[in-house]
C-alpha positions in Angstrom: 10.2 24.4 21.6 7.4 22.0 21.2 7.5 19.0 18.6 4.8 18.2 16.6 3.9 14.7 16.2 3.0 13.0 13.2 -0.7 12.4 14.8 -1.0 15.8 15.4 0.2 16.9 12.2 -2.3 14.8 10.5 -5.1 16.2 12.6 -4.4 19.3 11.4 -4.7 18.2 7.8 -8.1 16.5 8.4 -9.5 20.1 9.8 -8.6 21.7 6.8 -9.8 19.2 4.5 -13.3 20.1 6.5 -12.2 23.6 6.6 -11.8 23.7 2.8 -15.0 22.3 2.6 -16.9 24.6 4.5 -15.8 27.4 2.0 -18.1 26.7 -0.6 -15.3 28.0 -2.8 -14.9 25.0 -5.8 -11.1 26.0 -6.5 -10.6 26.1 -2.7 -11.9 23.2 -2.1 -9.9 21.2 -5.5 -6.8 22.8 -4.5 -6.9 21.6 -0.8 -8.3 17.9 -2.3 -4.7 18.1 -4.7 -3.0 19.4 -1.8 -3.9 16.7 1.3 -5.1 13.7 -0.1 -3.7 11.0 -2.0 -4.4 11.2 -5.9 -5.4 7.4 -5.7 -7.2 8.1 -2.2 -9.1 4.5 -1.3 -12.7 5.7 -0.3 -14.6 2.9 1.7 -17.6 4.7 2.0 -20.4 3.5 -1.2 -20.8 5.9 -3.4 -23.3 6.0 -6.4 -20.3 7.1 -8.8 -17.8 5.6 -11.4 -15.0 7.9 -10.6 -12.3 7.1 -8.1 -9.9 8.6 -6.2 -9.2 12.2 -5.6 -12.0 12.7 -8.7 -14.6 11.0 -6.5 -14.2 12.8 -3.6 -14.3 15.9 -5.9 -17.6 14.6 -7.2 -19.1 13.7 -4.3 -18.3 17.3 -2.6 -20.1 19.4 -5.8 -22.8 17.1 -5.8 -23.4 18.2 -2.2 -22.3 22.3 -2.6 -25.2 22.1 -5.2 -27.8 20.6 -2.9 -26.5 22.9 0.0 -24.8 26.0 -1.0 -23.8 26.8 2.5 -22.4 23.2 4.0 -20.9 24.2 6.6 -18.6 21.0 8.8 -18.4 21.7 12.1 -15.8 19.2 13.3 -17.0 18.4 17.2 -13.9 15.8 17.7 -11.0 15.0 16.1 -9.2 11.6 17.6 -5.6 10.2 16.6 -4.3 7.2 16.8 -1.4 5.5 14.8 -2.0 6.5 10.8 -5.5 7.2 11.5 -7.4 10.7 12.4 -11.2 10.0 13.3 -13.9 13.2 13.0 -17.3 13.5 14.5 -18.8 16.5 12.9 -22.3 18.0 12.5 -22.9 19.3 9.1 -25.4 22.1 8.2 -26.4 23.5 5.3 -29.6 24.8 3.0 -31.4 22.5 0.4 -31.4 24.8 -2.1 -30.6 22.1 -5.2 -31.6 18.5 -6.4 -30.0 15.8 -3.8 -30.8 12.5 -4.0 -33.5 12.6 -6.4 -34.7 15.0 -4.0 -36.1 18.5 -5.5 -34.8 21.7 -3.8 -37.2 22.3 -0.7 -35.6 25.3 0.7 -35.0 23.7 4.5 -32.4 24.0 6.7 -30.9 20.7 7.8 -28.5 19.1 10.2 -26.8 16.0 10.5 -24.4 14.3 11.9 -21.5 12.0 10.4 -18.2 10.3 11.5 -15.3 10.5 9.2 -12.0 7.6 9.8 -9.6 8.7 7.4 -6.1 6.7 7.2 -3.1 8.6 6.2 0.3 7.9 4.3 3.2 10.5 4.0 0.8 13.2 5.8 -1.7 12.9 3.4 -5.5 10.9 3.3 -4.7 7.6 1.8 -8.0 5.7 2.8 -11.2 7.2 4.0 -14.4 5.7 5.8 -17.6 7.5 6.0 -21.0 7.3 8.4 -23.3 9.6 7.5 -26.7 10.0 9.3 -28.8 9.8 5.4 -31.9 9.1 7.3 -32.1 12.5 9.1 -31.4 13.9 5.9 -34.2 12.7 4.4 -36.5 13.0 6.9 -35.6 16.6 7.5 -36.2 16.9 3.9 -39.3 15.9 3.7 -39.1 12.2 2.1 -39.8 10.3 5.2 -42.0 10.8 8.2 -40.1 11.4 11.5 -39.2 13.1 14.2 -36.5 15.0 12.2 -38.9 15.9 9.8 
């Protein structure tokens, strides 16, 4: 018999947060927000948005399904330590709505981004994202480079 440790546990809970993601379904995707994060969830990350909490992240997620129907988080390492699970993912999806400012294009993009997320009671209390913006954009079109 094998005990699961509070890391691991908590690991687990991060992948299906991305998991839930990756659906594309909206009520999927709310119920497993409700379900593993905090409803006053601290997100670190700046955000061009009013809303807080468990509302932001919800906000932030559509606003992202509508610029890629198809986001798809491939989580490529997951690392525990303490109250904290860190994920390096690559993200993929189709620009098929308005991101950014930016009008739909129709490209297929990848990027990379590193999620810290701290947890309390086995749920995401705090969260801190990186997200590689610039090859977004330049796989989008808006600037010149070599992702472009």
């Amino acid at each position: 018999m094998s005990i699961i440790t509070t890391a691991e546990r908590n690991k687990e809970t991060l992948r299906r947060f991305h998991d839930a993601v990756s659906t594309g379904d909206e009520e999927i995707i709310s119920r497993t927000i409700d379900e593993v994060v905090q409803p006053d969830v601290e997100i670190r990350t700046p955000l061009p948005i009013e809303t807080t909490g468990t509302s932001a992240m919800k906000e932030v997620l559509a606003v992202l399904r509508r610029a890629f129907p198809d986001l798809h988080v491939e989580v490529e390492d997951v690392i525990a330590e303490g109250d904290k699970v860190v994920t390096r993912n690559t993200v993929t999806g189709t620009h098929r709505g308005e991101y950014m400012g930016v009008p739909p294009t129709g490209k297929s993009i990848t990027y990379k981004e590193i999620l810290i997320a701290r947890f309390v009671d086995g749920r995401v209390a705090e969260t801190w994202a990186v997200v590689d913006v610039m090859s977004q954009m330049r796989q989008l079109g808006v600037f010149a480079g070599p992702n472009a």
